[in-house]
Backbone and ligand atoms as CSV (ligand in chain L), in Angstrom:
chain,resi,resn,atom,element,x,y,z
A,1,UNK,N,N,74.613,-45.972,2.873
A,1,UNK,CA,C,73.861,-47.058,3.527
A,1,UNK,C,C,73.469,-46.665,4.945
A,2,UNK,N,N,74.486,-46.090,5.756
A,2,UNK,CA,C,74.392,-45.630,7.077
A,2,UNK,C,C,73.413,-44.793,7.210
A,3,UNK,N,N,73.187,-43.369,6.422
A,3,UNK,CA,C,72.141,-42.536,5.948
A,3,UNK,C,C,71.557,-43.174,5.762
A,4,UNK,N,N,71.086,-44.231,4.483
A,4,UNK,CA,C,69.628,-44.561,4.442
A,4,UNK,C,C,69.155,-44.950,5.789
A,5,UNK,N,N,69.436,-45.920,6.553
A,5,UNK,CA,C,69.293,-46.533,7.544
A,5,UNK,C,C,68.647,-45.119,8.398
A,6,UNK,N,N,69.698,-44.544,8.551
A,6,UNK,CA,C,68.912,-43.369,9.478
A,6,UNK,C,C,67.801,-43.050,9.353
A,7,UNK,N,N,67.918,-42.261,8.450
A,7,UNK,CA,C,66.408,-41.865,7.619
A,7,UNK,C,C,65.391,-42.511,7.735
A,8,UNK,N,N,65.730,-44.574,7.767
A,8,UNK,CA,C,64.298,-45.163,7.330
A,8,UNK,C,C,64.248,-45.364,9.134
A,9,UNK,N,N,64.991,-45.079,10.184
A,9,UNK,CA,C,65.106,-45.279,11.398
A,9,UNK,C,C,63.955,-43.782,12.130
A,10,UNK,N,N,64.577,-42.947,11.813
A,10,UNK,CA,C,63.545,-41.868,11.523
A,10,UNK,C,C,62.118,-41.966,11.164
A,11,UNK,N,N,62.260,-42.089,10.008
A,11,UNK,CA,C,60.617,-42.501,9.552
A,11,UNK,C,C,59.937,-43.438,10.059
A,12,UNK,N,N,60.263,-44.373,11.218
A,12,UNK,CA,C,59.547,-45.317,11.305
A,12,UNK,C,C,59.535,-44.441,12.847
A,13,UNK,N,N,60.158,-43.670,13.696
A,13,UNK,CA,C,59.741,-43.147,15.290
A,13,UNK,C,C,58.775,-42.653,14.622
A,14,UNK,N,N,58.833,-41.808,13.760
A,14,UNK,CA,C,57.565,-40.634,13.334
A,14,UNK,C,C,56.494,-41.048,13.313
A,15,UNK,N,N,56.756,-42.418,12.988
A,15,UNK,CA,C,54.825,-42.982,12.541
A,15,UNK,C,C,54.892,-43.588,13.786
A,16,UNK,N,N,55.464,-44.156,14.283
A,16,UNK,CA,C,54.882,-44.825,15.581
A,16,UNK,C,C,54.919,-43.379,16.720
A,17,UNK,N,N,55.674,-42.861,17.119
A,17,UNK,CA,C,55.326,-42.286,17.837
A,17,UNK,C,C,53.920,-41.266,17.958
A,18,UNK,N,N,53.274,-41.472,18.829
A,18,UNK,CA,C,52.098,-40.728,19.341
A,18,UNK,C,C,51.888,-39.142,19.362
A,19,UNK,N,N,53.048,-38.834,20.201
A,19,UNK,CA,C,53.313,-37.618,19.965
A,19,UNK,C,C,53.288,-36.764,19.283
A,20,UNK,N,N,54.763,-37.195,18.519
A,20,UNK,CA,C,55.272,-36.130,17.286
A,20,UNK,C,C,53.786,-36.506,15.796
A,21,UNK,N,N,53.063,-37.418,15.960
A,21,UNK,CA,C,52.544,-37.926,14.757
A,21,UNK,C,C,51.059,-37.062,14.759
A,22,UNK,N,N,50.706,-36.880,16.083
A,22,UNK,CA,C,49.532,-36.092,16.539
A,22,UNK,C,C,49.772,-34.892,17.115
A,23,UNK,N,N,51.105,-34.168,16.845
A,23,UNK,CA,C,51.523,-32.973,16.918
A,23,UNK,C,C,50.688,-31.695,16.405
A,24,UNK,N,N,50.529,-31.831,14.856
A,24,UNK,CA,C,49.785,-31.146,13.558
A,24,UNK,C,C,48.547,-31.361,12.856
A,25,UNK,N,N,48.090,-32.686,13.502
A,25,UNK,CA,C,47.276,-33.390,13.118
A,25,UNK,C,C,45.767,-32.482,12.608
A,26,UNK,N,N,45.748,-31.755,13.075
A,26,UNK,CA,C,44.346,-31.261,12.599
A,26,UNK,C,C,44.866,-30.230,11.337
A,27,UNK,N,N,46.052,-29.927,10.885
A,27,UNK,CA,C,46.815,-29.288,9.639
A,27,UNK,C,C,46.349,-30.172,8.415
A,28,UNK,N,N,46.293,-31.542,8.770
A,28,UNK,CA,C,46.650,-32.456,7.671
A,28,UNK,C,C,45.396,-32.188,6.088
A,29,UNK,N,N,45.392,-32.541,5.302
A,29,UNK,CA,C,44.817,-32.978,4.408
A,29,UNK,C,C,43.636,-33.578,4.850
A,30,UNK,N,N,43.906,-34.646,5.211
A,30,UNK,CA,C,42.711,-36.293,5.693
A,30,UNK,C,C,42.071,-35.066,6.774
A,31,UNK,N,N,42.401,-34.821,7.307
A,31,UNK,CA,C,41.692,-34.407,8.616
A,31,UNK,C,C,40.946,-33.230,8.584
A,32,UNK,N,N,41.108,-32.396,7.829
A,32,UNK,CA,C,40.369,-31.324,6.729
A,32,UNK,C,C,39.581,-32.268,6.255
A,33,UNK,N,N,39.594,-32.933,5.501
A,33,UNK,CA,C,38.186,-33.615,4.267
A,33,UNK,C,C,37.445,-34.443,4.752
A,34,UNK,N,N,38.053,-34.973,6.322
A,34,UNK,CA,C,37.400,-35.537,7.269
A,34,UNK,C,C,36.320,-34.590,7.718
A,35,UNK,N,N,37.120,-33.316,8.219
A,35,UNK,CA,C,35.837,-32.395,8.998
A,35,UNK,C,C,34.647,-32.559,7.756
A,36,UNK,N,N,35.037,-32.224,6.518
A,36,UNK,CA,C,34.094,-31.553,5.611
A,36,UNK,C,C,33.235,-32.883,5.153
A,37,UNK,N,N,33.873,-34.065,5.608
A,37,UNK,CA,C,32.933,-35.456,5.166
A,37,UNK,C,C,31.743,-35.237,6.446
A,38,UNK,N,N,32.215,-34.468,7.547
A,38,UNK,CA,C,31.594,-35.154,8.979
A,38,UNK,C,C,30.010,-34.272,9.013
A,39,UNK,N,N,30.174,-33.425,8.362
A,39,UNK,CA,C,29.080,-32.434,7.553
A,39,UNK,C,C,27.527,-33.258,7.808
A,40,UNK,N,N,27.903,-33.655,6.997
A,40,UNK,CA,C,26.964,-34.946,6.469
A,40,UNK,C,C,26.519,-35.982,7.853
A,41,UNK,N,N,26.968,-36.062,8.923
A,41,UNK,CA,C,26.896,-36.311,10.052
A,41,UNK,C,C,26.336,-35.583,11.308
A,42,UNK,N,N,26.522,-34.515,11.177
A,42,UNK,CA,C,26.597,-33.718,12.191
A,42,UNK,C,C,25.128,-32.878,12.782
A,43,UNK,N,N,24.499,-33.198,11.874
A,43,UNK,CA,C,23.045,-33.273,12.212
A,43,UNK,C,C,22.153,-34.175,12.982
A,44,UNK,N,N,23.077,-35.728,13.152
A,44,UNK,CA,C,22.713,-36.438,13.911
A,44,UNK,C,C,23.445,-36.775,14.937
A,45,UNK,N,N,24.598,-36.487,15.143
A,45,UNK,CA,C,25.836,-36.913,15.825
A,45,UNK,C,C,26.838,-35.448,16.481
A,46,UNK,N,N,26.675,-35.325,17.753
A,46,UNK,CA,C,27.591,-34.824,18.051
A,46,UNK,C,C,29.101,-35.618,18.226
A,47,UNK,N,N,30.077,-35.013,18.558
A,47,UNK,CA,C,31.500,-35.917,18.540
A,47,UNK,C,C,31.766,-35.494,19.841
A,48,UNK,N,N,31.473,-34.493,20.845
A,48,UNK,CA,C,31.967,-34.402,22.001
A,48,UNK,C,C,30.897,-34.478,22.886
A,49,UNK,N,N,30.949,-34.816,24.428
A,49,UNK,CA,C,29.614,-34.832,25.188
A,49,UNK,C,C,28.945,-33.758,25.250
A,50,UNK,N,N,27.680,-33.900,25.389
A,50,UNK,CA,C,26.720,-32.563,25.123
A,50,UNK,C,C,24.802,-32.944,25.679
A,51,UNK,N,N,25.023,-31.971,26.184
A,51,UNK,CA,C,23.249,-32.443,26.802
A,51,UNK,C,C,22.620,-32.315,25.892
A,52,UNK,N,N,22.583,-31.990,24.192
A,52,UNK,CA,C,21.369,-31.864,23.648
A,52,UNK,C,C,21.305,-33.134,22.676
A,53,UNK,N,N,19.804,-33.556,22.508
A,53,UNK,CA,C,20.127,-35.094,22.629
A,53,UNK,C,C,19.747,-34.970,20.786
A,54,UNK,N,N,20.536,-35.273,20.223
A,54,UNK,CA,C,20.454,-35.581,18.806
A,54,UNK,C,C,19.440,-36.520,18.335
A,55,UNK,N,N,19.430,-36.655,16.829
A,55,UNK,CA,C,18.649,-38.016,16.321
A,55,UNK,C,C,19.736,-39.129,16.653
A,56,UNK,N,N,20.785,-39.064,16.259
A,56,UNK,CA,C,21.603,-40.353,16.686
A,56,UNK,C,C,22.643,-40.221,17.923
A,57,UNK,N,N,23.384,-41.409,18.594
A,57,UNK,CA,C,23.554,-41.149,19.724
A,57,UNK,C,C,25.056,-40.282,19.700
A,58,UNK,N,N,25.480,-39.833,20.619
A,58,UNK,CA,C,26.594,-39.392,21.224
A,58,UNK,C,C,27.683,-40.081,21.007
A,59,UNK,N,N,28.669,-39.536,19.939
A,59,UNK,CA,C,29.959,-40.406,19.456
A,59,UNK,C,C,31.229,-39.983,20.123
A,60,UNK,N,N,30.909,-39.548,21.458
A,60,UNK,CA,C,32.069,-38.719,21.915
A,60,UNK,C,C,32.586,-40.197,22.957
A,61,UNK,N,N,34.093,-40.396,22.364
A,61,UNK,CA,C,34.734,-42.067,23.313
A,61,UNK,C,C,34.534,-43.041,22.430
A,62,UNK,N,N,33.905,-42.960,20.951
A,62,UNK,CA,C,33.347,-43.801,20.700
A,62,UNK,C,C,34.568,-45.053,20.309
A,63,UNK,N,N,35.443,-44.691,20.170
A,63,UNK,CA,C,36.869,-45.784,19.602
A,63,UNK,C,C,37.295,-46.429,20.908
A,64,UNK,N,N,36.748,-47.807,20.405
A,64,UNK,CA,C,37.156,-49.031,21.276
A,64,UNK,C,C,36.005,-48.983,22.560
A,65,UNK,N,N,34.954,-48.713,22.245
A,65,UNK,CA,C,32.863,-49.032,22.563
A,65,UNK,C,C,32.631,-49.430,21.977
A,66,UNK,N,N,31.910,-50.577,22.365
A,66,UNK,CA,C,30.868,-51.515,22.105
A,66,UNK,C,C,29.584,-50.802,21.441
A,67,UNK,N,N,28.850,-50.890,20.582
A,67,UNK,CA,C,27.799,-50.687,20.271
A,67,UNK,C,C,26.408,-50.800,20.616
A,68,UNK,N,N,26.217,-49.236,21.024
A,68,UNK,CA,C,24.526,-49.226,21.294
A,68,UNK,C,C,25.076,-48.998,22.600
A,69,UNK,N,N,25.878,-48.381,23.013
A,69,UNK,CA,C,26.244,-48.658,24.704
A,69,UNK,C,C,25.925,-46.789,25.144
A,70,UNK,N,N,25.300,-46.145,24.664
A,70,UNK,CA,C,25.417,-44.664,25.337
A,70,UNK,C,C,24.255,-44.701,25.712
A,71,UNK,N,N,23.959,-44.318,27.308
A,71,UNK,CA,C,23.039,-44.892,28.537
A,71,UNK,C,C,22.209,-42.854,27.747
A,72,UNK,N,N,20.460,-43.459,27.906
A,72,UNK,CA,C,19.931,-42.953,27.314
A,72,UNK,C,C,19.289,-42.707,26.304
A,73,UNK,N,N,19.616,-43.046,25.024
A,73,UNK,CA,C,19.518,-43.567,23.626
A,73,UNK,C,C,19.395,-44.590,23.448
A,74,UNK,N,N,17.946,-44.349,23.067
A,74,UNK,CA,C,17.316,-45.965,22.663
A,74,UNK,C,C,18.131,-46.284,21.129
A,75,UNK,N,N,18.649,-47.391,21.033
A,75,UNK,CA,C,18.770,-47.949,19.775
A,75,UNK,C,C,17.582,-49.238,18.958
A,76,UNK,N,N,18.376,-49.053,17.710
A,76,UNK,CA,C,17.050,-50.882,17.554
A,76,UNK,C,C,17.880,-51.646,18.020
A,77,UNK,N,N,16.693,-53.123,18.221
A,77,UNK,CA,C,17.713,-54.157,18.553
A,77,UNK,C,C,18.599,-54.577,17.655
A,78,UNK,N,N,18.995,-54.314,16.602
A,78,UNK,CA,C,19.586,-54.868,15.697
A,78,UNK,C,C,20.851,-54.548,16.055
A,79,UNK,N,N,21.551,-53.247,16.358
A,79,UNK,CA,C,22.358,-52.187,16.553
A,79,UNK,C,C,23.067,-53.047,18.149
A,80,UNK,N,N,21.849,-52.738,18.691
A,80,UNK,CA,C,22.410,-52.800,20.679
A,80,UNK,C,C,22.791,-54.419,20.850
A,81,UNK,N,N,22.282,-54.882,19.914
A,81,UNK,CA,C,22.408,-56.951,20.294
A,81,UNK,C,C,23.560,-56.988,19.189
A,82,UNK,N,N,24.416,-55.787,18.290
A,82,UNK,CA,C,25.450,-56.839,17.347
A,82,UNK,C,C,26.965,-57.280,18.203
A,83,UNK,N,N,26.967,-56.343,19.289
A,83,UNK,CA,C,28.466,-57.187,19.631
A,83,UNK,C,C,29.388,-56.698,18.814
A,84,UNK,N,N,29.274,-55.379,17.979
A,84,UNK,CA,C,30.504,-54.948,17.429
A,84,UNK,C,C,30.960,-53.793,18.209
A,85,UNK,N,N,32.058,-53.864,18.290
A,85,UNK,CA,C,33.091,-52.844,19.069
A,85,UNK,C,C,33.841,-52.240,17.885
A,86,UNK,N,N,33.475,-51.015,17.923
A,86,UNK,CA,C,34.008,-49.619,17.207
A,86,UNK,C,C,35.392,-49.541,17.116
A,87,UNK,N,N,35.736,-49.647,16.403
A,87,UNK,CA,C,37.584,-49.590,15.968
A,87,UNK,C,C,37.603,-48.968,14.468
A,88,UNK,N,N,38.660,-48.790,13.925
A,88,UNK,CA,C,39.034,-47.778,12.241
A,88,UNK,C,C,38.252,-49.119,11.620
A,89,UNK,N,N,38.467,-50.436,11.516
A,89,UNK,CA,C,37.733,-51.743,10.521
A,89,UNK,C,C,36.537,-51.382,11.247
A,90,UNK,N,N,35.914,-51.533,11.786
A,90,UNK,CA,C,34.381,-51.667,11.843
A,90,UNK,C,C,33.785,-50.908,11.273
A,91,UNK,N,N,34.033,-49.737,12.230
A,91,UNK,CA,C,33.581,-48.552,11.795
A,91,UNK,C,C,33.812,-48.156,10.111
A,92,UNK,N,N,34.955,-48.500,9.174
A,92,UNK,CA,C,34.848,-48.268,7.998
A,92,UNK,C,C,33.679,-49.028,7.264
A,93,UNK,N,N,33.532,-50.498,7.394
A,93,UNK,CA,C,32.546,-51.812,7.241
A,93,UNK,C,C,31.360,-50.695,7.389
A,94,UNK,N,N,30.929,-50.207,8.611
A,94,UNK,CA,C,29.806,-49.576,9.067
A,94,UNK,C,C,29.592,-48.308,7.791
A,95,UNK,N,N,30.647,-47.394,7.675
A,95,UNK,CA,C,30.252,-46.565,7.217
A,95,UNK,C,C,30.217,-46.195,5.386
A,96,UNK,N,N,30.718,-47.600,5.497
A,96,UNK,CA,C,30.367,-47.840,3.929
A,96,UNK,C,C,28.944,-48.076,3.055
A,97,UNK,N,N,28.520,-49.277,4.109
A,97,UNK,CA,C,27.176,-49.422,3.971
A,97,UNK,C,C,25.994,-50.288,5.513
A,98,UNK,N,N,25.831,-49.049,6.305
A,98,UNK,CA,C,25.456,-49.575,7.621
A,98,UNK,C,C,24.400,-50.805,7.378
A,99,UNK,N,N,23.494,-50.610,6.476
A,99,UNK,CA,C,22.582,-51.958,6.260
A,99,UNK,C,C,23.069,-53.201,5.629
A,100,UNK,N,N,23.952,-53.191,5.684
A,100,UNK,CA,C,24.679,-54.922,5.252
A,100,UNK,C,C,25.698,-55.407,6.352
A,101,UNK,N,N,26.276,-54.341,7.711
A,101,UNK,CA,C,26.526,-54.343,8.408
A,101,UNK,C,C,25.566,-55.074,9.717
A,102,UNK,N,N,24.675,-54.050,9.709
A,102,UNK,CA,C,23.762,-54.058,10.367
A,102,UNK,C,C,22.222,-54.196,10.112
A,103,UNK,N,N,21.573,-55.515,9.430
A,103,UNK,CA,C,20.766,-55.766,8.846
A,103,UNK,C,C,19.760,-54.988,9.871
A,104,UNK,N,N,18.451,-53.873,9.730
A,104,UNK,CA,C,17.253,-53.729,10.867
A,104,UNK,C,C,17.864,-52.657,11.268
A,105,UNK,N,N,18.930,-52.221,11.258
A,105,UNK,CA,C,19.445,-50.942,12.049
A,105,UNK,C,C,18.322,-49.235,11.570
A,106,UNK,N,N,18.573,-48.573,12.413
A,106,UNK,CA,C,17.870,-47.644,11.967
A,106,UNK,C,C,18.796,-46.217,11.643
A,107,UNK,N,N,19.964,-45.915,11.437
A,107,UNK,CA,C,20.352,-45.253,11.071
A,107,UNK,C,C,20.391,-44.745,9.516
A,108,UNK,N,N,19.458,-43.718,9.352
A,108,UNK,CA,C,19.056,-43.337,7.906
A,108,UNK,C,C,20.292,-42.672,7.135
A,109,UNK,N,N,21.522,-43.732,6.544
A,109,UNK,CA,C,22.594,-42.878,5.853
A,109,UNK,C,C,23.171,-44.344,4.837
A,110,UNK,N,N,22.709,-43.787,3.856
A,110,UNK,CA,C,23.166,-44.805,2.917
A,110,UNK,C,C,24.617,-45.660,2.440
A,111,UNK,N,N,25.161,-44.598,3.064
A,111,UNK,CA,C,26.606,-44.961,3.095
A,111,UNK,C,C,27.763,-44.148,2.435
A,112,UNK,N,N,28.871,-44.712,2.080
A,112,UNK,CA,C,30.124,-43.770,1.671
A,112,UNK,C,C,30.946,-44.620,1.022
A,113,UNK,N,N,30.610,-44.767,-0.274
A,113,UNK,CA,C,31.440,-45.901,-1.116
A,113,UNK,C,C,32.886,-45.346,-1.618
A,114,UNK,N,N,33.608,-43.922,-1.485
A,114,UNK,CA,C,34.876,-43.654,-1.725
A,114,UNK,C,C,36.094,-44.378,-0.306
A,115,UNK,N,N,36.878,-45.295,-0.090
A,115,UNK,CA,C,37.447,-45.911,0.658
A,115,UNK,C,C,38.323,-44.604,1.159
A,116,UNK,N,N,38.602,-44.003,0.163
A,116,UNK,CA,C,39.887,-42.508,0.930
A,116,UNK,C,C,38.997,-41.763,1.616
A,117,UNK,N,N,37.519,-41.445,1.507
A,117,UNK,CA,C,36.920,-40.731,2.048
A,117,UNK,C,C,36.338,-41.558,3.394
A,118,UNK,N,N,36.311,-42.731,3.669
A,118,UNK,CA,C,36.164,-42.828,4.694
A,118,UNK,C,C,37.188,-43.240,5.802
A,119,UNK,N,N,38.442,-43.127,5.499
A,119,UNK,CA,C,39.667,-43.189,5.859
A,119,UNK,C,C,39.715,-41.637,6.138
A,120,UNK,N,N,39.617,-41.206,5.754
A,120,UNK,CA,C,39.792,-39.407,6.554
A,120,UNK,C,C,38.925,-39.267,6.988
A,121,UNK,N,N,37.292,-39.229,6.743
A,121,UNK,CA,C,36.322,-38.902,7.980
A,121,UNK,C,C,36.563,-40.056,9.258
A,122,UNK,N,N,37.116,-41.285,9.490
A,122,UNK,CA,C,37.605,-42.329,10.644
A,122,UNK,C,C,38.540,-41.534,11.286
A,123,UNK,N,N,39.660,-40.982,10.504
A,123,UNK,CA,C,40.508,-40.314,11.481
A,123,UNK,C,C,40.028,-39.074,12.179
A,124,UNK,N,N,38.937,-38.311,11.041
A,124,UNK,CA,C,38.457,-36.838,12.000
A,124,UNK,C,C,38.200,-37.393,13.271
A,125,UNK,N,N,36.788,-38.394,13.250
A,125,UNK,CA,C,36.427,-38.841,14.285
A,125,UNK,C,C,37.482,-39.521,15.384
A,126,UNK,N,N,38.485,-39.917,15.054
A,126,UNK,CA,C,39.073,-40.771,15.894
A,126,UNK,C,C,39.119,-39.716,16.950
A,127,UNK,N,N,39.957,-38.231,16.338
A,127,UNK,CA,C,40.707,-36.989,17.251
A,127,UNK,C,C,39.687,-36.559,17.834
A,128,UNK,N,N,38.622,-36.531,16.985
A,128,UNK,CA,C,37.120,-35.163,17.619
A,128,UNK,C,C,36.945,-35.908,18.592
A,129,UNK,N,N,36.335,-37.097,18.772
A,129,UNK,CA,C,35.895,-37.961,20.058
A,129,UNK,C,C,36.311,-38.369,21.063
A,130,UNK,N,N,37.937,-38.131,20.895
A,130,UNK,CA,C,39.116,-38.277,21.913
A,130,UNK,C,C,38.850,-37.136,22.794
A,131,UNK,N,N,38.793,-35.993,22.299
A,131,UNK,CA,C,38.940,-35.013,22.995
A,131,UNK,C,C,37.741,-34.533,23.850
A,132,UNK,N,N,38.135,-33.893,25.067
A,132,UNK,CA,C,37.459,-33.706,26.227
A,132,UNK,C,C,37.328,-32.391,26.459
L,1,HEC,C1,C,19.668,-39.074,9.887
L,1,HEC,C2,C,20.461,-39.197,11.100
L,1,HEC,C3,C,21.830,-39.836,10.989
L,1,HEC,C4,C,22.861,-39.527,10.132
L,1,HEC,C5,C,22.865,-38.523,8.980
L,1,HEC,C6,C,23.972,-40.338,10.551
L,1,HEC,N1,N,23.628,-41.126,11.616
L,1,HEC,FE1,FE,24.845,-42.404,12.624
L,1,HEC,N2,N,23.266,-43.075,13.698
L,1,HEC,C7,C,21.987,-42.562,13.640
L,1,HEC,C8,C,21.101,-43.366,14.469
L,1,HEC,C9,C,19.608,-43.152,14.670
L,1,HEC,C10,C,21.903,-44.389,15.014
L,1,HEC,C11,C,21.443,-45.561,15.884
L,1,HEC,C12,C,21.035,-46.674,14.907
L,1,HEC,C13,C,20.326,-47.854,15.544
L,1,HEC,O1,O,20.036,-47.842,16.755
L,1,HEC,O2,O,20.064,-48.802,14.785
L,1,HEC,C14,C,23.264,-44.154,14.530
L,1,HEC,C15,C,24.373,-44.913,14.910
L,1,HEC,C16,C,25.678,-44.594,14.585
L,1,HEC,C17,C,26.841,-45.214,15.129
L,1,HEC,C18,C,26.864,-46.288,16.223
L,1,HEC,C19,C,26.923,-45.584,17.581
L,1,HEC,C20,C,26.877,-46.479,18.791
L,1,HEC,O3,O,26.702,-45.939,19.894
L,1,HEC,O4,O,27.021,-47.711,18.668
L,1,HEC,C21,C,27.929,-44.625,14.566
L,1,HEC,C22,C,29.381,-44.933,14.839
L,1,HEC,C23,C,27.435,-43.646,13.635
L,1,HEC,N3,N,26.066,-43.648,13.679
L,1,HEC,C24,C,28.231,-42.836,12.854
L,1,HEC,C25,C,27.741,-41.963,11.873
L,1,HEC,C26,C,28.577,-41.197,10.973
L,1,HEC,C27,C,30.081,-41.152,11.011
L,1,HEC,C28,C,27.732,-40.512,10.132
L,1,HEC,C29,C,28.091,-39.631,8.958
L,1,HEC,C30,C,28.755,-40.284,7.870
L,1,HEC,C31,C,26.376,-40.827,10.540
L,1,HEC,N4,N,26.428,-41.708,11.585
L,1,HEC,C32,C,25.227,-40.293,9.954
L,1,HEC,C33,C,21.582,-41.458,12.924
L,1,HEC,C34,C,22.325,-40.862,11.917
C-alpha cells in the first residue's frame, strides 16, 4: 500500500512538474508526429520570429494571444474581431475545422479531423513557439 502510494505520489510530480516533464520532450512520440503534422503548415506559418513575411501570420508566442494580434499582418475581419485567445481548446476547435470556427476567415486549410493528430501537432506548436 505504502509503495503504491509512492509510486502514484511519483507519477503525479512527473506530470505536474514543468521541468522533469519538458526535460525529453522533443524525444517523444506526439512531438515527432507533431513536427511531421506541422509540414502541412509550414509553408504558411513560421513558429519562431522571422523577418520573412509568410502567407499566414507569425505563430511564434502564439499560446495565450489573442487573435489576429501580430502587428503587420493584415487579417480578415472575421479572424481579428473573434475575441478568441489561443490556448490547446481553441486552437484544437480551430484546427479541426477553421470555417465553423471562424465563419469568413481566410485561412485556406480544411482542417484535421484525427483528434490524436491534432493533440500532437498542439503540443509541437506549444514548444516550437515558446522558444526564442
Ligand atoms: C495556405 C496557407 C495556410 C496554411 C496551409 C495554414 N495556414 Fe494558418 N493561417 C493562414 C492565414 C492566411 C491566416 C489568417 C486568417 C485570417 O486572417 O482570416 C492563418 C491563421 C492561423 C492562426 C491564427 C493566428 C493569429 O495570429 O491569430 C493559427 C493559429 C494558424 N493559422 C495555425 C495554422 C496551423 C497549425 C496550420 C497547419 C495545420 C495552418 N495554420 C495552415 C494561412 C495558412
Amino acid at each position: 500500500m505504502a509503495f503504491t502510494m509512492a509510486r502514484l505520489l511519483i507519477a503525479i510530480l512527473v506530470a505536474v512538474s514543468p521541468g522533469w516533464a519538458t526535460a525529453d520532450v522533443s524525444q517523444t512520440s506526439d512531438y515527432k508526429r507533431g513536427r511531421l503534422l506541422y509540414i502541412q503548415c509550414r509553408a504558411c506559418h513560421d513558429l519562431q520570429p522571422s523577418p520573412v513575411e509568410k502567407v499566414g501570420p507569425n505563430l511564434a508566442g502564439i499560446m495565450g494571444q489573442r487573435a489576429g494580434q501580430v502587428q503587420g499582418f493584415t487579417y480578415s475581419a472575421a479572424l481579428s474581431s473573434s475575441k478568441i485567445v489561443w490556448d490547446r481548446a481553441t486552437l484544437d476547435r480551430w484546427l479541426e475545422k477553421p470555417g465553423a470556427v471562424v465563419p469568413g476567415n481566410v485561412m485556406a486549410f480544411a482542417g484535421i479531423p484525427d483528434a490524436a493528430d491534432r493533440a500532437a501537432l498542439i503540443q509541437y506548436i506549444e514548444i516550437e513557439s515558446a522558444r526564442r
